[in-house]
N, C-alpha and C positions, 0 to 999 in steps of 0.2 A: 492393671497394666494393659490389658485388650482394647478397654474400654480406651483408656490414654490413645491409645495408637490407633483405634475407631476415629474418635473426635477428632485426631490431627491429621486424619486421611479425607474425611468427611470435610474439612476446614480445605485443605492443600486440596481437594476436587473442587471447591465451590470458589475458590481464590482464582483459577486458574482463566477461566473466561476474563476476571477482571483485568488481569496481568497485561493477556492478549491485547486488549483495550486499551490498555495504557500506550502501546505503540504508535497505535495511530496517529497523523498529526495532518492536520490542515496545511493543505499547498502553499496557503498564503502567509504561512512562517517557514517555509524554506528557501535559504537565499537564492535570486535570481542566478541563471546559470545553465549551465550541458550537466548532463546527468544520463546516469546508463541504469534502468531498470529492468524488473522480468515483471511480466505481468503474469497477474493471479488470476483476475476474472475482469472479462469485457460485460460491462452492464447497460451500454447501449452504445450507438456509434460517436457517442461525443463524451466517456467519461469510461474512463478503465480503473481499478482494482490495482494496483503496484507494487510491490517492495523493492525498496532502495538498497544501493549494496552497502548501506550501514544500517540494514537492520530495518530501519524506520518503514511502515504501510502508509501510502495514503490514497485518497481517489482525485487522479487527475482530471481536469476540465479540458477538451480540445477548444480552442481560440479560432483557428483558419482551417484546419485540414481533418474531417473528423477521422475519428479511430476505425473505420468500416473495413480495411486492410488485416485488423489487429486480431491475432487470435489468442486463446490463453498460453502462456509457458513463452512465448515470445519474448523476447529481448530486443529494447529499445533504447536509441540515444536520441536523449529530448530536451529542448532547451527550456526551461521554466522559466515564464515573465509575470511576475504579481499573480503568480499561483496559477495562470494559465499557458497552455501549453501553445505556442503555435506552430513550429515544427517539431516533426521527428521523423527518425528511420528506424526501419526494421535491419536489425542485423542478423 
């Protein structure tokens, strides 16, 4: 039984990265649109880290205005065009 509950712990720690992964999605399957996110991590002044408030992670592309403003834990409303961003505000 140890063993049992070993391998399913060992399985459920090694599952879990993938899980995470699975959230992810490409900007350019979310429909065009305003959108309110919190950002996770800034990874240069033209592309941020996000989670959507349904859950979903993705990495935004700035279009006009880059993210240079933008620090992590921030909260933004941005309008998504064919997965690029051209405006947004910091709220």
């Amino acid at each position: 039984m140890k063993r049992f509950a070993l391998a399913a712990l060992m399985f459920a720690a090694s599952a879990a990265p993938l899980a995470a992964l699975a959230a992810v999605v490409d900007p350019s399957m979310i429909p065009d649109g305003t959108y309110i996110v919190k950002v996770e991590k800034v990874q240069d002044p033209l592309h941020l880290v996000v989670m959507m408030q349904n859950g979903v992670e993705t990495t935004l592309v700035a279009k006009n205005t880059p993210f240079s403003a933008v620090k992590a834990n921030d909260t933004l409303k941005i309008s998504l065009v064919k997965g690029l961003v051209p405006v947004f505000a910091i709220q």
